[in-house]
C-alpha angles and dihedrals in degrees: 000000000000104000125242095262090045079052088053097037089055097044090056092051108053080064093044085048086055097069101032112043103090085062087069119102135179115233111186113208134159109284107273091214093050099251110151105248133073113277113224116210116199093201148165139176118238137196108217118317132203118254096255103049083057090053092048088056088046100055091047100061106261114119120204124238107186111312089342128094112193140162124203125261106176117160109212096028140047101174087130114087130155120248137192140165136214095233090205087056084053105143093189099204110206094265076060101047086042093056088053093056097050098055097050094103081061117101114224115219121177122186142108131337093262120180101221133161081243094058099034089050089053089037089048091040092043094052093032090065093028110044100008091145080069100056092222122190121202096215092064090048084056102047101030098029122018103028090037093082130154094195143047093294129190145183123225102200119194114204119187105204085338093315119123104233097163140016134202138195119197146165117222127190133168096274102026149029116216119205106212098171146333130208134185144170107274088219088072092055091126083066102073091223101177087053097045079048099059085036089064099032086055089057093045085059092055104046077049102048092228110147105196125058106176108201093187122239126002111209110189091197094049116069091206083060110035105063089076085084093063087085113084131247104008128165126239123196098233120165091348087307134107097229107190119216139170124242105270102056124096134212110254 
């Protein structure tokens, strides 16, 4: 049953939707995940934008790359669906707890989405050894992607004895967090980073008191995305509706 703010967030944005949607366009390209159909990107490029009208997006299912907020339309495929969590619902499992313990040597910055030799060296190493078919350059994640931003945006720097061993960008509001992208260094794999990060990210949000942290898409069939799901319950936009689920079950 859809709450009463996703009620009142869906009901906003309908009327948003009503003056903005001509300036939508679909753009095909090849799948970025390396399914094997035509992703089909619903975008449009935006100037800054106040902090509702982005939750509204986000609770209706869009993410943001750079000054761009987008939703996926893709005909013969629908593995991309948005996930978030309610950090003070949080069940850790012990994979979860483990993965804390191991990180406490980490120090924890947070400040702004800076472009330094420190975090272009880890981006470029990160996507070097993780993507490196796409030829991927830092420098162009940080100046069309990461520093392009519509909304408040931070970064959340993990150092390891002053070393920078991961990095994250993320938009924060009143009412949500918004994970846009992680990167690490992939000789602390062991570490389970990305996990450590939404760790963290989810008790930011409590001291906080912020009740929505959105982690982007969830893909069942794509291990870099699907571990994302580990975290119960979570919450998946199926059908315009946040569907909670724990983290055993699987989408049919």
């Amino acid at each position: 049953m859809m709450t009463k703010y996703d009620q009142q967030c869906a009901v906003e944005f309908r009327e948003l939707r009503s003056h903005f949607d001509d300036y939508f366009v679909e753009m095909a390209v090849e799948c970025p995940y390396h399914l094997p159909y035509t992703a089909i990107f619903k975008q449009a490029l935006f100037g800054p934008v106040p902090e509702r009208i982005m939750e509204l997006f986000l609770a209706s299912g869009y993410r943001r790359n750079g000054n761009c907020l987008y939703t996926m339309r893709c005909q013969d495929c629908a593995a991309c669906v948005p996930i978030r969590l309610y950090p003070h619902e949080l069940q850790l499992n012990r994979n979860q707890r483990r993965v804390m313990k191991k990180n406490q040597d980490l120090e924890i910055e947070f400040g702004p989405v800076e472009l330094t030799p420190e975090n272009l060296e880890l981006c470029q190493q990160f996507l070097s050894q993780r993507y490196p078919h796409k030829n991927n350059q830092a420098d162009s994640y940080y100046s069309g992607f990461f520093l392009n931003s519509i909304v408040s945006c931070l970064e959340i720097r993990y150092r390891l004895a002053g070393r920078l061993v991961g990095c994250a960008i993320v938009d924060m509001g009143a009412n949500w967090i918004n994970a846009v992208y992680f990167y690490f260094d992939p000789a602390e794999g062991q570490r389970s980073l990305g996990t450590f990060n939404i760790l963290t990210m989810a008790e930011l949000c409590r001291k906080q008191q912020i009740p929505y942290l959105y982690l982007g898409y969830y893909i069942q069939s794509v291990a870099a995305m699907n571990y994302k799901s580990r975290f119960s319950p979570h919450y998946l936009y199926l059908d315009g509706n946040w569907q909670q689920r724990s983290s055993h079950e699987r989408i049919n």
